[in-house]
DOTOR-407325 format. One record per residue (C-alpha): residue in three letters; x, y, z. Coordinates in steps of 0.2 Angstrom, whole numbers, plus 2048, in hexadecimal, padded with zeros to 3 digits. Each point is the difference from the previous one (the first is absolute). Last residue first. Example, Ala and Ser with C-alpha at 12.3 -4.5 7.8 and 13.67 -1.06 7.14 Angstrom:
! DOTOR-407325
- SER/844/7FB/824
- ALA/7FA/7EF/803
This chain:
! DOTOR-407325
- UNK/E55/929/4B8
- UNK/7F0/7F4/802
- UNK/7F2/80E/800
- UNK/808/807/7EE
- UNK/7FF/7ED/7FA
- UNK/7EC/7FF/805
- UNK/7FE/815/7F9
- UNK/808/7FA/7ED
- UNK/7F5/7EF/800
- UNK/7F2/80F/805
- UNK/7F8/7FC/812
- UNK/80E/80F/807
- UNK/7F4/80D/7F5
- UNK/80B/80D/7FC
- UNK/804/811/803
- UNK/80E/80D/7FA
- UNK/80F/80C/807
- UNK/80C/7F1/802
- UNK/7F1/7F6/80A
- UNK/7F1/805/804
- UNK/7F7/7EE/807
- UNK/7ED/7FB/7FB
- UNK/7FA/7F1/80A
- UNK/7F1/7F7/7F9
- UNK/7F2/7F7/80C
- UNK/7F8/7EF/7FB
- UNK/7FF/7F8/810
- UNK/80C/7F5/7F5
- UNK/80C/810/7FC
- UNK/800/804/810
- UNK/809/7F2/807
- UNK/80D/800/7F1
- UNK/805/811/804
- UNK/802/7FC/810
- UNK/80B/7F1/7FE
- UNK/809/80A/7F2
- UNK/805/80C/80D
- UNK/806/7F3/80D
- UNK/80B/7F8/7F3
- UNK/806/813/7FB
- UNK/807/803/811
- UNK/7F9/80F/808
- UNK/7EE/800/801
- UNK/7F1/809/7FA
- UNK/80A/811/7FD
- UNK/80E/7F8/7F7
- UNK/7F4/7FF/7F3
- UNK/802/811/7FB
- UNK/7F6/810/801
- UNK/7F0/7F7/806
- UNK/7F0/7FE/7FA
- UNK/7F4/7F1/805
- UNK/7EF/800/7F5
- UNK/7EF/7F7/800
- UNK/7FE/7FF/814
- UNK/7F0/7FE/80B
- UNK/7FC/7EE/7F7
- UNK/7EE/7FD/805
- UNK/804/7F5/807
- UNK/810/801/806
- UNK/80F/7FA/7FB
- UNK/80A/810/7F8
- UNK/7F9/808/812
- UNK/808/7F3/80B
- UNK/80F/7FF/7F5
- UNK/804/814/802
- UNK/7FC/800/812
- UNK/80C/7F2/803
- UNK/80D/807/7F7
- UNK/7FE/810/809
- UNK/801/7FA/810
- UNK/812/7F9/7FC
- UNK/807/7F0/80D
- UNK/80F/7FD/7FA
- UNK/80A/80E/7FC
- UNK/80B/801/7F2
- UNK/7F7/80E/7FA
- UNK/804/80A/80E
- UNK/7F0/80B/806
- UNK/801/812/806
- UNK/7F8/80E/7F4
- UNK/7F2/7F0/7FA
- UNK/7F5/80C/7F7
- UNK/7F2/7F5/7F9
- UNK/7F8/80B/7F6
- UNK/7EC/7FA/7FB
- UNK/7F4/806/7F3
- UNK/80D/805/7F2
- UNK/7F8/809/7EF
- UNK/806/7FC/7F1
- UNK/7FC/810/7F2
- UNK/7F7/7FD/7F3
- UNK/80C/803/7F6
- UNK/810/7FD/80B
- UNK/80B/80E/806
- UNK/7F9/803/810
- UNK/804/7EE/806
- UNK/812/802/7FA
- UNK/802/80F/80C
- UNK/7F7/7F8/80E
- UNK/80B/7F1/800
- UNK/80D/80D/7FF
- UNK/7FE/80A/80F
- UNK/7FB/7F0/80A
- UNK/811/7F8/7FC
- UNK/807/812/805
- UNK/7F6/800/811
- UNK/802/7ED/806
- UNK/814/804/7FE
- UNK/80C/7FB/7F4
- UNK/812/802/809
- UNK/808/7F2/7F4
- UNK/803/7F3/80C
- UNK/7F6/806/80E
- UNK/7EF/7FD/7F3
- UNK/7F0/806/80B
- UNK/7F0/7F5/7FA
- UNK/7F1/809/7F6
- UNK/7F3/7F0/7F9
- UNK/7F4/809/7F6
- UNK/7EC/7FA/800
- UNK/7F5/800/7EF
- UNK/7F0/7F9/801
- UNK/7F7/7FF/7EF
């Protein structure tokens, strides 16, 4: 399985590339087996609300291809795909018919954002 963390600096809440990575790592180490991530996107200097986001693009280019080069997206919130929820789910959605699951660590725990719970979670 493919694993890839998306790392995107958080001006509103001083959240930099390097804490997100701390604790994706952190979480990562404390699974049985542990998870293992294959790619960081560490975007230090992209605006969510831009339009035009390399990252995205990598992401879906790899959840499409064949064969699929991406299994998993982490993140440390959803906020870290896009900024407005309605942006978010579009992603979300996206991947999820490529057949890739997004996992976000949100309120000191993770979900899968393809869960009903994770689809309302990607919408606030």
């Amino acid at each position: 399985m493919t694993t890839w963390a998306l790392l995107r600096t958080s001006t509103s809440n001083d959240q930099s590339t390097a804490s997100q990575r701390a604790s994706v790592e952190s979480w990562c180490s404390q699974q049985v087996p542990p998870v293992v991530v294959d790619r960081w996107l560490d975007l230090e200097n992209v605006r969510g609300g831009e339009e035009s986001r390399d990252d995205l693009d990598e992401i879906m280019a790899a959840a499409s291809a064949e064969p699929r080069k991406l299994a998993v997206l982490r993140v440390s919130s959803m906020e870290r795909i896009a900024r407005r929820g309605p942006e978010t789910s579009a992603y979300v959605e996206k991947l999820a018919l490529c057949g890739v699951r997004i996992a976000s660590m949100l309120q000191g725990g993770w979900q899968d954002c393809l869960s009903p719970k994770g689809k309302l979670v990607a919408r606030i």
